[in-house]
C-alpha positions as CSV (number, residue, x, y, z in Angstrom):
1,X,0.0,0.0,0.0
2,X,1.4,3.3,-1.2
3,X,1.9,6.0,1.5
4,X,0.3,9.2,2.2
5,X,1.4,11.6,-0.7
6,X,2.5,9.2,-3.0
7,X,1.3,8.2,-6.5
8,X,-0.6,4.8,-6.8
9,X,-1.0,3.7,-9.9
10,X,-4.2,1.2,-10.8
11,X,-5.4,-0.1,-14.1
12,X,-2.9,1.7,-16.3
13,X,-4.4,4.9,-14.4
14,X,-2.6,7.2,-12.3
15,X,-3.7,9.6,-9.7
16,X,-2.7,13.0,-11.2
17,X,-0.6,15.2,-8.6
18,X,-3.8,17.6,-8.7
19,X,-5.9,14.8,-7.7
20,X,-3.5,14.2,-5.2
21,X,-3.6,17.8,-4.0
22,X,-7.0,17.7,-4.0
23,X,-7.0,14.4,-1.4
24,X,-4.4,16.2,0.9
25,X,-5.7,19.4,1.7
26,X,-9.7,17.3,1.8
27,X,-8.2,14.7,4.3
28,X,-5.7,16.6,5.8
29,X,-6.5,20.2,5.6
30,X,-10.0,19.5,7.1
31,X,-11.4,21.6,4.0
32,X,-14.7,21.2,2.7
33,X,-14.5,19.3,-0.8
34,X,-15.2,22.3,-2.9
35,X,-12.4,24.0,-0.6
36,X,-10.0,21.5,-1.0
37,X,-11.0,21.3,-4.9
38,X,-10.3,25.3,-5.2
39,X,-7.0,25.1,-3.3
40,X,-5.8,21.8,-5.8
41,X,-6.5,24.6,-8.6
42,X,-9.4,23.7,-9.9
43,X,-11.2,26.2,-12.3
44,X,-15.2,25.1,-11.5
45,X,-14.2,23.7,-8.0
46,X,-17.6,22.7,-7.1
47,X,-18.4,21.0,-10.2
48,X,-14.8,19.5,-10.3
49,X,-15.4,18.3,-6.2
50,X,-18.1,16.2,-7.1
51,X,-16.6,14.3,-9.9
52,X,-13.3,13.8,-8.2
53,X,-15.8,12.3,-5.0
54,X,-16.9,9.9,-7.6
55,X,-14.0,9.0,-9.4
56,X,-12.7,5.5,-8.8
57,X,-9.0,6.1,-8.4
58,X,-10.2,8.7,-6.5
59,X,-12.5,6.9,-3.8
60,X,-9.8,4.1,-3.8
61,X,-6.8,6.6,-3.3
62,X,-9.0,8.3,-0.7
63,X,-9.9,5.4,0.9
64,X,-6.2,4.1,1.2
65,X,-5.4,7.4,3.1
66,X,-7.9,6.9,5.9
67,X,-7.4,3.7,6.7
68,X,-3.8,4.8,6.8
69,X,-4.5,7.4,9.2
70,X,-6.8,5.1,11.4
71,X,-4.1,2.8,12.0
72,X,-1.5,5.5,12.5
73,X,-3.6,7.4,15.1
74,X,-5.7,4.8,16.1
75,X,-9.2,6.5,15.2
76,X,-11.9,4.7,13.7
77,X,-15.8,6.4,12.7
78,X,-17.2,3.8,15.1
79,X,-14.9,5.3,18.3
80,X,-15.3,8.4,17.1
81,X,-19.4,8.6,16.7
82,X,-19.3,6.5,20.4
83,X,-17.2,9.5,22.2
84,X,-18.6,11.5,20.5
85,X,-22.1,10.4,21.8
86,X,-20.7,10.0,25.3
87,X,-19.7,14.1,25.1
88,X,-23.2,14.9,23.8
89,X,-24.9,13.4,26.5
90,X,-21.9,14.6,29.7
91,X,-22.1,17.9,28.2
92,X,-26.4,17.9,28.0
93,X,-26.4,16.5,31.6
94,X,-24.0,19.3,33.0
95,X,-26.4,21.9,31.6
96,X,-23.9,22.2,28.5
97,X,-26.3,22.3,25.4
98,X,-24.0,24.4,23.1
99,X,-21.9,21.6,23.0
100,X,-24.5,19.3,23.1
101,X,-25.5,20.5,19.7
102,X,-22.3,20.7,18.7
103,X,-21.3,17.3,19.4
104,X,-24.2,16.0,17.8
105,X,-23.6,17.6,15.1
106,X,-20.3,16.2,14.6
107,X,-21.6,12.6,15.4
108,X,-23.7,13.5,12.3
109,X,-21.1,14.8,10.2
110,X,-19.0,12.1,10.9
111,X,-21.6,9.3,9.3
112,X,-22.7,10.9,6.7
113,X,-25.8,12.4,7.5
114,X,-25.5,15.4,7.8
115,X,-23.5,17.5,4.8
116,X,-21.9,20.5,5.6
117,X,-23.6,23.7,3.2
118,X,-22.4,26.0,1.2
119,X,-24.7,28.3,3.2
120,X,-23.7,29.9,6.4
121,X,-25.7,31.2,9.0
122,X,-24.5,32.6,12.3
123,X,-26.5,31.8,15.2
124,X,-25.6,32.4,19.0
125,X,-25.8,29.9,20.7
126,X,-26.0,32.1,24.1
127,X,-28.7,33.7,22.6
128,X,-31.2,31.3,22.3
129,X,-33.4,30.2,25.0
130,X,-33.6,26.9,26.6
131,X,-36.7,25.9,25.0
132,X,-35.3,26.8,21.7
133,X,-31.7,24.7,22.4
134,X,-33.4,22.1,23.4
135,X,-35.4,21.8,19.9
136,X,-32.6,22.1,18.2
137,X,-31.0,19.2,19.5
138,X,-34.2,17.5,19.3
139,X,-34.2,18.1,15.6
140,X,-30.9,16.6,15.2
141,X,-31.8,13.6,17.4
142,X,-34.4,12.9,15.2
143,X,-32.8,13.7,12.1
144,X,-30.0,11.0,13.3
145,X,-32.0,7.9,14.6
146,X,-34.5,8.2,11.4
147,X,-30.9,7.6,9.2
148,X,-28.6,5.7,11.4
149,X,-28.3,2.0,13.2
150,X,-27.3,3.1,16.8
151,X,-24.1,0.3,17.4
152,X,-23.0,2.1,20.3
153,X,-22.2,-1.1,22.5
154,X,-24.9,-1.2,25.5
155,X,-23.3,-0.7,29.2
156,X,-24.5,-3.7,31.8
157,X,-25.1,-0.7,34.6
158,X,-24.9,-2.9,38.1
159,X,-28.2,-2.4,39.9
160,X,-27.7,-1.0,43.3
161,X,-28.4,-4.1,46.2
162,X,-31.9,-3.4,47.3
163,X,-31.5,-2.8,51.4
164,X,-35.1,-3.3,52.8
165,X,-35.1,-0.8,55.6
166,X,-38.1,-0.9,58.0
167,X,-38.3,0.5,61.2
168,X,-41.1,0.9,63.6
169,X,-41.8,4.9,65.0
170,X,-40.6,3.7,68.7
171,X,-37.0,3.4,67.2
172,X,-37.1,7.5,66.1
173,X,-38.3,8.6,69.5
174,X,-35.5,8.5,72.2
């Protein structure tokens, strides 16, 4: 397998060093694909984003480099979407629902179901009420368990002993 950077060559076809470019600054430049297409030099970066996504040599080439970078840093999508599920619901719980969005979001991001836009739209988080984080969230809960198979391995909680504790009202009074 050829390393990060380098040229692979399948079927008689190369990966051009703009595709290439293209890969490095979308996997490792966290840029958004038309981002990463504009930086590579592309004229009609959007356009040229999506046809590059679809490309074979491409997908393969892409492909190679994550795996590569999962077993370099030891990060897979399933820890990832599991932490990042454990800080959604720590941060909710501790009153944190900025980040509880946030993290959701990302757990989204992360499997597909939710695309970043072109669009952006600037929203305080501070500036919403409760009622109005709380729907958002909701929304995105939704959103995620109408798409996804939850495989977030289930926790066997230990059930606190059950102490029977009886005592008669002569006991209280000294």
């Amino acid at each position: 397998m050829p390393k990060v950077g380098e040229q692979i060559e399948k079927g008689g076809r190369r990966l051009q060093p703009q595709q290439q470019k293209f890969l490095d600054n979308y996997i490792h430049k966290d840029m958004t694909q038309t981002g990463a297409a504009r930086s590579a030099g592309y004229k009609s970066p959007n356009v040229r984003a999506v046809q590059l996504l679809n490309n074979p040599v491409v997908k393969e080439r892409m492909e190679e480099m994550r795996q590569e970078l999962e077993s370099k840093y030891g990060v897979s999508v399933t820890k990832s979407v599991r932490d990042m599920q454990r800080l959604r619901d720590e941060a909710w719980e501790a009153g944190n629902f900025g980040a509880a969005i946030k993290a959701e979001e990302l757990r989204l991001k992360v499997t597909g179901l939710m695309v970043a836009r072109s669009h952006v739209t600037h929203e305080n988080v501070d500036a919403l009420t409760r009622d109005q984080i709380v729907q958002q969230l909701q929304e995105f809960m939704t959103r995620a368990k109408d798409r996804m198979i939850d495989v977030t391995p289930e926790e066997n909680p230990i059930e606190p002993e059950q102490i029977d504790i009886t005592y008669d009202s002569e006991s209280l009074v000294e």
